[in-house]
VEXTIVEX-699238 format. One line per field, with one value per residue: y, z, x of N, C-alpha, C in turn; residue in three letters. Coordinates in steps of 0.02 Angstrom, whole numbers, plus 32768, in hexadecimal, padded with zeros to 4 digits. Layout:
BEGIN
ny = Y/... .
nz = Z/... .
nx = X/... .
cay = Y/... .
caz = Z/... .
cax = X/... .
cy = Y/... .
cz = Z/... .
cx = X/... .
res = ALA/... .
***
This chain:
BEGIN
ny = 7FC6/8073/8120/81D1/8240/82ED/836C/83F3/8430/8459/84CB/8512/84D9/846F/83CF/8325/8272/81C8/8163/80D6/8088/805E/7FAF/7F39/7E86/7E4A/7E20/7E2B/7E39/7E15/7DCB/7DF6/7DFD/7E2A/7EAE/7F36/7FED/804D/807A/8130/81BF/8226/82CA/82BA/82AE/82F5/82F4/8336/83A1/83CF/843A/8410/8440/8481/84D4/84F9/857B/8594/8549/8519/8489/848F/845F/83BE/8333/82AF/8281/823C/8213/81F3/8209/823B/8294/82D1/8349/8365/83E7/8413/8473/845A/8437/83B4/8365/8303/828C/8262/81D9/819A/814F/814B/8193/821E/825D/8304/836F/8400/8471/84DA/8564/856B/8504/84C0/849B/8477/8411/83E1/8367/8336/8319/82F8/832A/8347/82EE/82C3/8284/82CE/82CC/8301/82EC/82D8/8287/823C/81AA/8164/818C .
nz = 8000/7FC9/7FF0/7FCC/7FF2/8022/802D/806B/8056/809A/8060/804B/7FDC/7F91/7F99/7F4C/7F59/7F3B/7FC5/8018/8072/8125/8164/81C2/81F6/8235/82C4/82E2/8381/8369/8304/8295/81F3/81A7/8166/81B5/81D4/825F/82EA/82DB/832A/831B/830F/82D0/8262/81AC/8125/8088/7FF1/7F6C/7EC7/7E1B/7DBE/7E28/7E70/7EBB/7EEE/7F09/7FB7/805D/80B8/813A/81AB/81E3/817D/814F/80B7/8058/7FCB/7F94/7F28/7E8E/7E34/7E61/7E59/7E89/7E79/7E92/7ED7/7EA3/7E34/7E12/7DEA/7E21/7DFA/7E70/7E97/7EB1/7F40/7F5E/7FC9/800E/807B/80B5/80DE/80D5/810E/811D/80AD/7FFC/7FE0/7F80/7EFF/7ED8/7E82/7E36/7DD5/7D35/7D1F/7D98/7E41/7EB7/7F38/7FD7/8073/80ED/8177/8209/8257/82D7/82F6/829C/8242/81E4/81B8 .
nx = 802A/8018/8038/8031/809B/80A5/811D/8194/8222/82D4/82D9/8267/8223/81AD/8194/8141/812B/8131/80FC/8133/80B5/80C3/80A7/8075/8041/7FC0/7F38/7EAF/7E2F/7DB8/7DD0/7DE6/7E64/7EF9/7F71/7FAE/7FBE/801B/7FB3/7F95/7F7E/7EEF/7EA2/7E08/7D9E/7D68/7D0C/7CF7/7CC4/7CE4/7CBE/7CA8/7D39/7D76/7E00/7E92/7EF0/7FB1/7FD3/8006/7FF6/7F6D/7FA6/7FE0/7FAA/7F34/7EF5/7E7C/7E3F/7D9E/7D34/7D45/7DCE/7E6F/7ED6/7F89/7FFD/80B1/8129/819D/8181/813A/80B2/8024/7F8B/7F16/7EBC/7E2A/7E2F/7E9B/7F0E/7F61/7FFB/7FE5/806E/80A2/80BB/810B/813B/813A/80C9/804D/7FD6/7F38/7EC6/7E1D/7DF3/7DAF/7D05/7CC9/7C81/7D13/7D30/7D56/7DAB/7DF7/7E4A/7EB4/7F36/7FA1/800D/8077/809A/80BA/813D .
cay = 8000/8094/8160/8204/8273/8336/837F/841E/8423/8490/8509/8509/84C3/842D/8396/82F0/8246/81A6/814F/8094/8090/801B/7F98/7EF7/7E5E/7E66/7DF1/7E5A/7E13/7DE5/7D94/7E14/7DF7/7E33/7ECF/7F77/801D/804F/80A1/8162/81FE/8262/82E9/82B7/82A1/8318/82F4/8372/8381/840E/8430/8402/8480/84BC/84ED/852E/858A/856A/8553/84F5/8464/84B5/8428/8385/8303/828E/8291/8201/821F/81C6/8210/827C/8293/8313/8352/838E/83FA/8411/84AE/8438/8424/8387/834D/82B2/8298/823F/81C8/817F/811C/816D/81C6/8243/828C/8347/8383/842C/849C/8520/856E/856A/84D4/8490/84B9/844B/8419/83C0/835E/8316/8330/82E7/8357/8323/82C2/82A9/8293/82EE/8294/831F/82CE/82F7/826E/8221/815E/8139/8199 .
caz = 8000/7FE5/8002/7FBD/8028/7FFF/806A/805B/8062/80CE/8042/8036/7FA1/7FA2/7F68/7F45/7F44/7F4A/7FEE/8033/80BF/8154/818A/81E7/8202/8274/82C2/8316/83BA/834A/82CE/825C/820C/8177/815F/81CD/81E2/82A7/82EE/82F5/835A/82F2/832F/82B4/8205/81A6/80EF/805E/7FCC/7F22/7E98/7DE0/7DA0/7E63/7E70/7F00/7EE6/7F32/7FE7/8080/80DF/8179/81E1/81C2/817F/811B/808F/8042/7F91/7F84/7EEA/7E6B/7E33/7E81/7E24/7EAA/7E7A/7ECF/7ECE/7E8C/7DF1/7E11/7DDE/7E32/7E04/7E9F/7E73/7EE7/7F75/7F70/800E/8028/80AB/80A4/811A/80A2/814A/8114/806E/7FC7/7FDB/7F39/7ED5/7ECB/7E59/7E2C/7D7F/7D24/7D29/7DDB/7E80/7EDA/7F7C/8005/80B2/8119/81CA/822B/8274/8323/82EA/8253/8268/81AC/81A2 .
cax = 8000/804E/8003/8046/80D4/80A3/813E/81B2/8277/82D2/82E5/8225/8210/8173/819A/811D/814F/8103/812A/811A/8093/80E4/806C/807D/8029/7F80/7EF7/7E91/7E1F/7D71/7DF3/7E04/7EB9/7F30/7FAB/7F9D/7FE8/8016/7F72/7FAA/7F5A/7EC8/7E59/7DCA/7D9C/7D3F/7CE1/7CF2/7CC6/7CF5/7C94/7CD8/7D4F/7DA6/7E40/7EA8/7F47/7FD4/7FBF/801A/7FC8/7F6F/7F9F/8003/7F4C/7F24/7ECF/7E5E/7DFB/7D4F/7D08/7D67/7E16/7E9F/7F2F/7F9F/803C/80EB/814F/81C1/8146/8119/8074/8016/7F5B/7F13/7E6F/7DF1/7E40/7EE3/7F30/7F97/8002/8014/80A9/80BA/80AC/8116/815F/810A/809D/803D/7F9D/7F0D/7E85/7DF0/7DFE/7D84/7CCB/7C83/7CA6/7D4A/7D09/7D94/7DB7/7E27/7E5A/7ECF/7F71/7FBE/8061/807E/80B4/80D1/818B .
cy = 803E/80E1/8190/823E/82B7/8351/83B9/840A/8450/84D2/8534/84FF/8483/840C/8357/82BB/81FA/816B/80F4/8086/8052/7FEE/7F4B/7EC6/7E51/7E23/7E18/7E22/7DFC/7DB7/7DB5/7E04/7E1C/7E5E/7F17/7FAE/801C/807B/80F3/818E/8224/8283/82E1/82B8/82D7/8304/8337/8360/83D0/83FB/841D/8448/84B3/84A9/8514/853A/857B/8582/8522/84D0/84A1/8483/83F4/835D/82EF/8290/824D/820D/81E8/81D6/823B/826C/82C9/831F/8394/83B0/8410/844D/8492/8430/83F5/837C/830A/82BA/8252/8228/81BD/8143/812E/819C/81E7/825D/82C7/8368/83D1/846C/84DA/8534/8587/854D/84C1/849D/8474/8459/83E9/83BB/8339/8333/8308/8300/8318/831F/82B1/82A2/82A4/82D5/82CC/82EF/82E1/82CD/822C/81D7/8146/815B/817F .
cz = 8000/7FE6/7FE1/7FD0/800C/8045/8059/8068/80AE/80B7/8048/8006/7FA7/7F65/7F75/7F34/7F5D/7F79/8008/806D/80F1/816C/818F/81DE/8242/827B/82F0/834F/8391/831E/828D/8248/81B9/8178/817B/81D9/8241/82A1/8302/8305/8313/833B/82F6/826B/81E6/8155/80C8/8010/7F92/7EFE/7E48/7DD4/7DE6/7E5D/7EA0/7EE5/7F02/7F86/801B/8098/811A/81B5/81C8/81CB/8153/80E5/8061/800E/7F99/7F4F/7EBF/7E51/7E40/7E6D/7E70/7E7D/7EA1/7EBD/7E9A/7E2C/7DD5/7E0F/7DF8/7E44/7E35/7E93/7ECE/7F0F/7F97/7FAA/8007/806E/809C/80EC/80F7/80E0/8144/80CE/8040/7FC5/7FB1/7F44/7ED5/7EAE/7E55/7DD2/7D71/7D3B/7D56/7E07/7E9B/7F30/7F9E/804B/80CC/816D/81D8/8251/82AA/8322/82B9/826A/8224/81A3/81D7 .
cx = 802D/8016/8050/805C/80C4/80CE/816F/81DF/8298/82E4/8293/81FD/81D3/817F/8151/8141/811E/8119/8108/80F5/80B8/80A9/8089/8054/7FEA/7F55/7EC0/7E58/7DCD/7D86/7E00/7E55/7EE3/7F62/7F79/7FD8/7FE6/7FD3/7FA3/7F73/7F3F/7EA4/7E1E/7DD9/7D54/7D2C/7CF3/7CEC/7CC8/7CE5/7CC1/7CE5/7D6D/7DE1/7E4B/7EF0/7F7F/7FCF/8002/7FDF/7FAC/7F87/7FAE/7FB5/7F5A/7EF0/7EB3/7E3D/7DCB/7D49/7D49/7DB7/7E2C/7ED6/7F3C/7FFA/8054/80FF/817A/81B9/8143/80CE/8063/7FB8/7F3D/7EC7/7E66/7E23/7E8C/7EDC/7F6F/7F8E/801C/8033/80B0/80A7/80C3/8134/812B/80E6/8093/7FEF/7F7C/7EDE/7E60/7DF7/7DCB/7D4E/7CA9/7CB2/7CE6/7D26/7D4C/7D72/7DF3/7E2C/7EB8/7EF5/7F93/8010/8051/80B5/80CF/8127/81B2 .
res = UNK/UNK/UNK/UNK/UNK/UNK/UNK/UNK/UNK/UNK/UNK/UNK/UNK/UNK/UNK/UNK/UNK/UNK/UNK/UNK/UNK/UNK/UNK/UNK/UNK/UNK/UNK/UNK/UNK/UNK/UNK/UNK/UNK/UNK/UNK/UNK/UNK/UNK/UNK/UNK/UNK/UNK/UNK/UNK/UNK/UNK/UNK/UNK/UNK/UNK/UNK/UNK/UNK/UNK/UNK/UNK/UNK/UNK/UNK/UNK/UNK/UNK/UNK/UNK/UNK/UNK/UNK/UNK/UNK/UNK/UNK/UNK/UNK/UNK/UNK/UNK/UNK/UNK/UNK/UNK/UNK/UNK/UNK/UNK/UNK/UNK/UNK/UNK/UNK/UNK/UNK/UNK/UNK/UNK/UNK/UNK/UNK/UNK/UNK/UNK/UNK/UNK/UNK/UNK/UNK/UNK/UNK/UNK/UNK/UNK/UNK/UNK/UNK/UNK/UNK/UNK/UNK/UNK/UNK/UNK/UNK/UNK/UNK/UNK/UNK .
***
């Protein structure tokens, strides 16, 4: 499994890259069992959803979160001017806290549908 690093340098440049999620071996206590990430610290998950045709300029994360598409596709760019269009199921993490950050959009014709889940410590680096 892997998810999508949106992170700055220490010049402040934002780079993207596509990173290997860590996950182990699990049985959980009803018997659930296969491959998991560690459980890390959220304050909540919030739903959103942009209409066809948004666009945000370039911005920083507000807050190191994850990011999950449901519906839509997301073309994120890097300072770097990297391009990476992110479909339905894909995750990113954006770390892009300070600098230039990276521009986002909505592609294609059905609203971009995500979730956002706010991070307090990040377990996949």
């Amino acid at each position: 499994m892997n998810y999508f690093r949106i992170f700055n340098d220490d010049d402040g440049q934002t780079h993207i890259s596509e990173e290997k999620m860590p996950m182990t071996a699990f049985t959980d206590s009803e018997g659930a069992h296969g491959f998991a990430t560690e459980l890390f610290k959220s304050t909540g998950i919030v739903f959103r959803q942009s209409p066809v045709g948004y666009s945000l300029d370039w911005h920083c994360a507000p807050r190191r979160q994850l990011i999950i598409g449901i519906q839509g596709v997301t073309r994120i760019e890097t300072s770097d001017g990297n391009q990476v269009d992110l479909k339905p199921g894909d995750i990113a993490l954006a770390e892009d806290l300070v600098g230039m950050g990276h521009k986002t959009s909505a592609i294609g014709n059905v609203p971009r549908t995500y979730a956002v889940i706010p991070c307090e410590e990040n377990l996949f680096i």
